[in-house]
C-alpha positions in Angstrom: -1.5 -12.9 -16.7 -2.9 -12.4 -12.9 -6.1 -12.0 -11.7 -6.2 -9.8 -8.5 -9.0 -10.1 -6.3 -9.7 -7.7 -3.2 -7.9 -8.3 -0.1 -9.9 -5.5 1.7 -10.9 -1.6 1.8 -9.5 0.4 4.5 -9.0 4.0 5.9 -5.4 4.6 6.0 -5.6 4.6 10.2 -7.4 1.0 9.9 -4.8 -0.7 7.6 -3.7 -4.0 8.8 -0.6 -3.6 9.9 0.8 -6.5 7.0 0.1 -4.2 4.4 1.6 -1.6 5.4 5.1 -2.0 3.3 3.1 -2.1 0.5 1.2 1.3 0.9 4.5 2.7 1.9 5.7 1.8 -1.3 3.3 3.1 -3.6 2.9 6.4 -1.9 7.0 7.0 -2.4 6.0 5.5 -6.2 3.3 8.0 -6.5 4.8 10.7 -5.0 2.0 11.0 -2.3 1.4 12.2 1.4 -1.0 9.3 3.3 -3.7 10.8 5.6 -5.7 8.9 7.7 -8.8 9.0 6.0 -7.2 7.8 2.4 -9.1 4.9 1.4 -7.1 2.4 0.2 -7.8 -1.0 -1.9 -5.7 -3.7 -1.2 -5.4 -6.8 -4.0 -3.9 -9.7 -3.7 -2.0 -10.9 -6.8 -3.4 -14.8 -7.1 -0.2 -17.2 -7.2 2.3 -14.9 -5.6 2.4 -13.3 -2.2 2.0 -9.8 -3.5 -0.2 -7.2 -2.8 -1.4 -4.2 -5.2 -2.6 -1.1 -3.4 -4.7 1.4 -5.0 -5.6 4.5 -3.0 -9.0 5.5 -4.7 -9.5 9.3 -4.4 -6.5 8.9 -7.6 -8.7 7.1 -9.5 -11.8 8.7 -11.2 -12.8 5.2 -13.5 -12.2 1.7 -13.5 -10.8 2.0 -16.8 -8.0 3.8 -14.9 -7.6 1.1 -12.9 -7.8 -1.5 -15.4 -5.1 0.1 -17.5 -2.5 0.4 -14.7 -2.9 -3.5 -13.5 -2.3 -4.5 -17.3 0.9 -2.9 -17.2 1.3 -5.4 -13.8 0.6 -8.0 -16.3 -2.7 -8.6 -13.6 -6.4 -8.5 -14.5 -9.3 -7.8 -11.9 -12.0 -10.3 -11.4 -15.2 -9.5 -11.9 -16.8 -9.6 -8.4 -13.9 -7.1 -7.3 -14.6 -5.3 -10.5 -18.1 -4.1 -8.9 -16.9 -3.3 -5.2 -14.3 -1.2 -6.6 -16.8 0.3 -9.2 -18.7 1.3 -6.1 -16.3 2.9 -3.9 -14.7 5.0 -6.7 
């Protein structure tokens, strides 16, 4: 298993440029239209080079969160457990 740990949180319009891609990505996954003001939690996967991107206004619990990074076979760590507990 993984552990992800936060890269950052950003507005759509502030998104290093990087991680970009990867947003791209999971909108088309999710079916989504980006806006500017989207707020968007980027995590890195530990011992890869990937990048899991969660754009919060989906997400109304952790729980929901948990669940879909256990079917990444990734696990949050606990300090980016309570950031993202704040923001959502």
């Amino acid at each position: 298993m993984f552990i992800a740990t936060l890269g950052g949180i950003f507005k759509f319009k502030d998104l290093p440029e990087e991680y970009g891609p990867y947003v791209q990505f999971k909108a088309t996954i999710d079916n989504r239209e980006i806006s500017d003001d989207d707020e968007i939690a980027i995590l890195d996967i530990t011992g890869t080079d990937s990048h899991h991107v969660l754009f919060l206004d989906a997400y109304d619990n952790i729980d929901q969160i948990n669940e879909e990074l256990k079917e990444a076979d990734a696990k949050i760590n606990h300090t980016t457990l309570k950031i993202l507990g704040g923001h959502l």
